[in-house]
N, C-alpha and C positions, 0 to 999 in steps of 0.2 A: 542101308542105314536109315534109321528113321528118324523121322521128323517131327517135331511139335506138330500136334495136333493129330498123329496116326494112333491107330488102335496100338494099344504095348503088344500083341501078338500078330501083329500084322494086319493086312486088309485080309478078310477071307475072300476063299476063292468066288469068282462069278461076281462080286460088288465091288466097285470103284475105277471099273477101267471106264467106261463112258463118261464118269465125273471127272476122272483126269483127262480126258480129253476137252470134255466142256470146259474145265480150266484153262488150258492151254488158248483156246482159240478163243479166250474170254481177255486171256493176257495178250494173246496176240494184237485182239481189237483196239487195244488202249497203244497207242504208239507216241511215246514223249518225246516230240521233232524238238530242233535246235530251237523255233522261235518261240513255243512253250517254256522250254528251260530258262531262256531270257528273259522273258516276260517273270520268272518268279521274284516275288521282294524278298525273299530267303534267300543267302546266296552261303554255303557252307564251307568252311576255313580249310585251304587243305593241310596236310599231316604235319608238315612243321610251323604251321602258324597255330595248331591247336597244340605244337608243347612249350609255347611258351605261359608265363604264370598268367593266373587266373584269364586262361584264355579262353572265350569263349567257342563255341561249335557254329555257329552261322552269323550272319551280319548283315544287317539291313540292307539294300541295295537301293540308292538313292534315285532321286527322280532324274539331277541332271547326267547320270549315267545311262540310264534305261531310256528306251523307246518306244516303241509299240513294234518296231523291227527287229529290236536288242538292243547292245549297246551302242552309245552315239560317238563313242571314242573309247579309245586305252588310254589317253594321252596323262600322265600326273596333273591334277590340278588343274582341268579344264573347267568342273562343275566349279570349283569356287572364283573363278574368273566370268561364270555365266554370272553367278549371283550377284556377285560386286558389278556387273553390269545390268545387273534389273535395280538393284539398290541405287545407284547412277541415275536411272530411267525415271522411280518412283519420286526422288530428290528434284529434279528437276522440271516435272508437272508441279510438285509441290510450289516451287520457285516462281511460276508459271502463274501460277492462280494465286501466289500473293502478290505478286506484279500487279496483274490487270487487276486485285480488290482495292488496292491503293491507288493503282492509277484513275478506278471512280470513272467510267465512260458518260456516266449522267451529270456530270458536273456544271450547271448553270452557266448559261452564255456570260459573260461580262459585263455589268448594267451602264446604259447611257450614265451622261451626268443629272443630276437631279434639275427639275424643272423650276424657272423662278418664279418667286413670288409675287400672286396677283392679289392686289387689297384694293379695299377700299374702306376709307374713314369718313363717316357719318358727323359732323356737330350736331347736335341737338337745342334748340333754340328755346327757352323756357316761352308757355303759353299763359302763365301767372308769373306774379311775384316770388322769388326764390325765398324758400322759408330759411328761417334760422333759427339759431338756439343751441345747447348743449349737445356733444354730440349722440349720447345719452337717448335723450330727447327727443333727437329726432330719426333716430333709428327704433324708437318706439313707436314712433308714429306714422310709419314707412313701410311698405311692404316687403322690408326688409329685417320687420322687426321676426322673424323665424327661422333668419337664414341664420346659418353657422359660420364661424369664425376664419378666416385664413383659409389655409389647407384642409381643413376637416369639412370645408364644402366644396371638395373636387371629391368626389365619391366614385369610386370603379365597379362598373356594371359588373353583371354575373358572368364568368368568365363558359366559355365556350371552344373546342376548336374548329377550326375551318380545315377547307379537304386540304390544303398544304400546308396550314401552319399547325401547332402542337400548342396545347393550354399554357407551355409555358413562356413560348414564342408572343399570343397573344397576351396574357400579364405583362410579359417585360415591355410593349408597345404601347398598354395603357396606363403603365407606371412609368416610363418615359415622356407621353402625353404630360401625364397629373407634374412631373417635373418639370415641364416646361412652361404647364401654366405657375407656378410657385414663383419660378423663379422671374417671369417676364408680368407678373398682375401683382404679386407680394412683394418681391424683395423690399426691404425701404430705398437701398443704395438706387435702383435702378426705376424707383417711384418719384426720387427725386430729382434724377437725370445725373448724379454725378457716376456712374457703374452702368456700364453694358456687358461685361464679360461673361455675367453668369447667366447671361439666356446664350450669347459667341459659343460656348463650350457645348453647346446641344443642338446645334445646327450640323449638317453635314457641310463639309467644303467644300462643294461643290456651290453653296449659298453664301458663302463669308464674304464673295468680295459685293454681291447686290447688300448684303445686311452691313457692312463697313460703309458704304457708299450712302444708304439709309440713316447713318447714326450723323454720320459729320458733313451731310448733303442733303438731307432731306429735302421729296419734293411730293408736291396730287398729284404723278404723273401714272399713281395705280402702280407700280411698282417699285417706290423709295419711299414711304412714307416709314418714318420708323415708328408710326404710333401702329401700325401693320402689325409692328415685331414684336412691340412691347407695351406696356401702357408705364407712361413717365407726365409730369407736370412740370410746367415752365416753372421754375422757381422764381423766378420774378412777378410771378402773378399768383401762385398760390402752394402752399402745403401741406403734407398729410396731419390734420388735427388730431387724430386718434387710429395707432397701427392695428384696431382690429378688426380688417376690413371683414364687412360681412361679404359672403360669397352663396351663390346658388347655382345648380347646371347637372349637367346630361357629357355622361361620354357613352360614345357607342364607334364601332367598330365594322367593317367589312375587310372580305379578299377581295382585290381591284383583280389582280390577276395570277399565278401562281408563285410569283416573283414579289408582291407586292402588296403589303397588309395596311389597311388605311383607316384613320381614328379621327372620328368628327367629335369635337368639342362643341358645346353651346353656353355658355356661364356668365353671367351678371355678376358683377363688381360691385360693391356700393360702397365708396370714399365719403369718410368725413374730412370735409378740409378748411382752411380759414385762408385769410389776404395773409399773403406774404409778406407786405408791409407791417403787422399789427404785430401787438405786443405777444410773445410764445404762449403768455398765461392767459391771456384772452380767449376764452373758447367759447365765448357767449356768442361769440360772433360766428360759428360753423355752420355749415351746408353741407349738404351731401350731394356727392357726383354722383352719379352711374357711368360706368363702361357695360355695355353687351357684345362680346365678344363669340363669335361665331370662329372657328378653325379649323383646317383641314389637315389633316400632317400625313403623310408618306414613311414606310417603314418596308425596306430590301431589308434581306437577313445579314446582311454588312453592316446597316443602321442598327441593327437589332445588338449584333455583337459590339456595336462600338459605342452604343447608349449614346445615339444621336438621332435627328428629326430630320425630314424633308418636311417643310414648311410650304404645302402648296399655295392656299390662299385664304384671306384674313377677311371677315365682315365685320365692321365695327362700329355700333353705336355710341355715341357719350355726350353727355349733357349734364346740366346746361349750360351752355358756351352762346357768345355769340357767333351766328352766322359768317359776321366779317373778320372774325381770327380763324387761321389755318391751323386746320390740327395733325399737318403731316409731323411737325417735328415733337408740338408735346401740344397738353391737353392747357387749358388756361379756363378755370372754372369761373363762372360767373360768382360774386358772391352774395353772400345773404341780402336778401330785399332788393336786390335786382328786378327791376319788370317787364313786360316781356317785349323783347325785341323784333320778334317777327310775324309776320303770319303770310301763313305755307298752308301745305297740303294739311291731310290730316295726321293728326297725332299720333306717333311714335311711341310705343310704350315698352322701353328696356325691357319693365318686369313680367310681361305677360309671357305666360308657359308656350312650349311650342313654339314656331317660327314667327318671329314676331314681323309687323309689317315694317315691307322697306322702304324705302323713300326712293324717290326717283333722281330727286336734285343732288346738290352740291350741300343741300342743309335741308333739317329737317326741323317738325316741330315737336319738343318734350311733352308728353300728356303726362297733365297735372297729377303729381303723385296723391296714390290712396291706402288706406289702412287694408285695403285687400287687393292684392296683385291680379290687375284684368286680365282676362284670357282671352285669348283667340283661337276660335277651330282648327284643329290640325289638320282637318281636310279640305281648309282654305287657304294653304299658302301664297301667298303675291309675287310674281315673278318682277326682279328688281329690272327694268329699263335701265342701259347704260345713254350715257350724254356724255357729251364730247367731254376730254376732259380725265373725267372718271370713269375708268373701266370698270366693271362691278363682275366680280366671279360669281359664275353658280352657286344657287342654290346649293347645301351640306343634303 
């Protein structure tokens, strides 16, 4: 019988017995063993799985079936018990690695308590006669007559970040800063001594009960002085003539350490005020104070989220007062055409840029105000000598 592929008359005689025997031993060479057959991903339906409908002739043959030996089982339903056990496997790494993301293994030690506050309050002794006049007048005639109003002369430097803190970390600590000067050098409530709350609310509490202790005990013991915390005036001895204080100053910033972002304040005050005795309309009668406030404030990313200060430590000038009133609890301004009380070291000049010189004592002397604010080298700072008494903080 013939075959596809033969001549329709046969093979003639003398050709094709050699090729049929190359064939044979060509077929022979190819030998399909059992672990070839297993190894195939075709695997073909036999005779009555191929008459059922639209049945197909072969069928994939899955991975968790096959092996590289054959098959890994006959068992029904082994592969989809392997899967649902990688599925299992895969779910629970997952589980795994949002654990330990949340649980955070760099999470920051837990911060000491905040350290208390070391001050020191300067009086300022006039070395002339204390002027007078409208308060107008004599913020014209003052080196103050440039300075800005209120709040609009705390000004926040160019902002920057440090290696651990983020631009927005340092903004919020130097707009925490600017709030804490507003509220403890402007408020009226807390200028005139009747309000402390609104600087309380910006402290960390770790400092409430030294700053409670300061407000209704004040003492120069360099750490209860409440004119440290706040600037307020005795009402018994004088008032704010005109609420628009003039202000000038420097905020500036460092990282103390990875934990701890730190804002030095420097900013002049200039108070119009009159005798607390006189008549409210009287304003002929004004003087102008100065406070120079020097500040240190402390800022953990705890203060930062809770829009509160560490209040390290306080330099503060003000004048002019006399020598023998204490200015731990409130300030008590000399008033107009006062003359001068003392003579001390050399002159103290609130207004001068830069670190202005400290005094070494208990009191200092006011250098006589001028229509243009002295200066001092900034690469001559004075290192302030402590005396019993008055602890005096570092240098900002």
């Amino acid at each position: 019988m013939a075959v596809p592929g033969d001549p329709p008359n046969g093979t003639p005689e003398g050709i094709g017995g050699g090729d049929d025997e190359f064939r044979s031993e060509e077929l022979r060479s190819v030998v399909f063993d059992e672990e070839f057959v297993r190894a195939a991903r075709l695997q073909e339906f036999s005779a009555q799985e191929r008459m059922g409908l639209h049945a197909r002739a072969v069928r994939s043959r899955s991975m968790w079936s096959t092996g590289a030996s054959g098959p890994r089982t006959s068992t029904p339903g082994r592969g989809a018990r392997q899967g649902m056990l990688l599925v299992l496997l895969i779910a629970t790494a997952f589980a795994c690695a949002v654990y330990m993301g949340l649980r955070n293994p760099y999470v920051p030690p837990p911060r000491g308590p905040a350290e208390p506050l070391s001050s020191t309050v300067v009086p300022l002794a006039p070395a002339v006669a204390v002027p007078g006049g409208r308060p107008a007048d004599l913020y014209a005639n003052s080196p103050a007559a440039e300075y800005r109003v209120g709040a609009a002369g705390i000004t926040l430097p160019a902002v920057r970040r440090t290696h651990h803190f983020t631009d927005a970390q340092v903004v919020t600590a130097l707009s925490i800063a600017k709030d804490y000067l507003v509220q403890s050098s402007l408020d009226p409530d807390v200028l005139s001594g009747t309000a402390s709350r609104p600087v309380r609310v910006l402290l960390d509490p770790d400092q409430l009960t030294q700053f409670d202790r300061s407000i209704t005990s004040p003492s120069g013991d360099g750490r209860h002085a409440a004119t440290g915390w706040l600037v307020r005036f005795d009402p018994a001895t004088a008032v704010v003539a005109d609420s628009r204080v003039r202000v000038t100053g420097t905020l500036a910033f460092a990282e103390v350490n990875p934990d701890v972002l730190e804002v030095l304040t420097d900013h002049t005050f200039v108070y119009a005020v009159r005798p607390a005795t006189g008549p409210p309309t009287a304003v002929d009668g004004a003087s102008l104070f100065t406070v120079r406030r020097e500040l240190r404030l402390r800022f953990d990313r705890e203060d930062l989220g809770a829009r509160r200060a560490e209040l390290a430590s306080a330099y503060v000038m003000a004048g002019p007062q006399a020598c023998s009133s204490d200015p731990a609890d409130a300030f008590r301004p000399l008033p107009a055409g006062a003359g001068p009380t003392t003579v001390g070291p050399a002159a103290s000049d609130p207004y001068a840029s830069g670190h202005p010189r400290r005094t070494a004592g208990l009191c200092g002397v006011l250098a006589p105000p001028a229509t243009e604010p002295a200066t001092e080298p900034a690469t001559e700072p004075t290192t302030p000598q402590a005396t019993p008494g008055s602890p005096v903080s570092p240098a900002p």
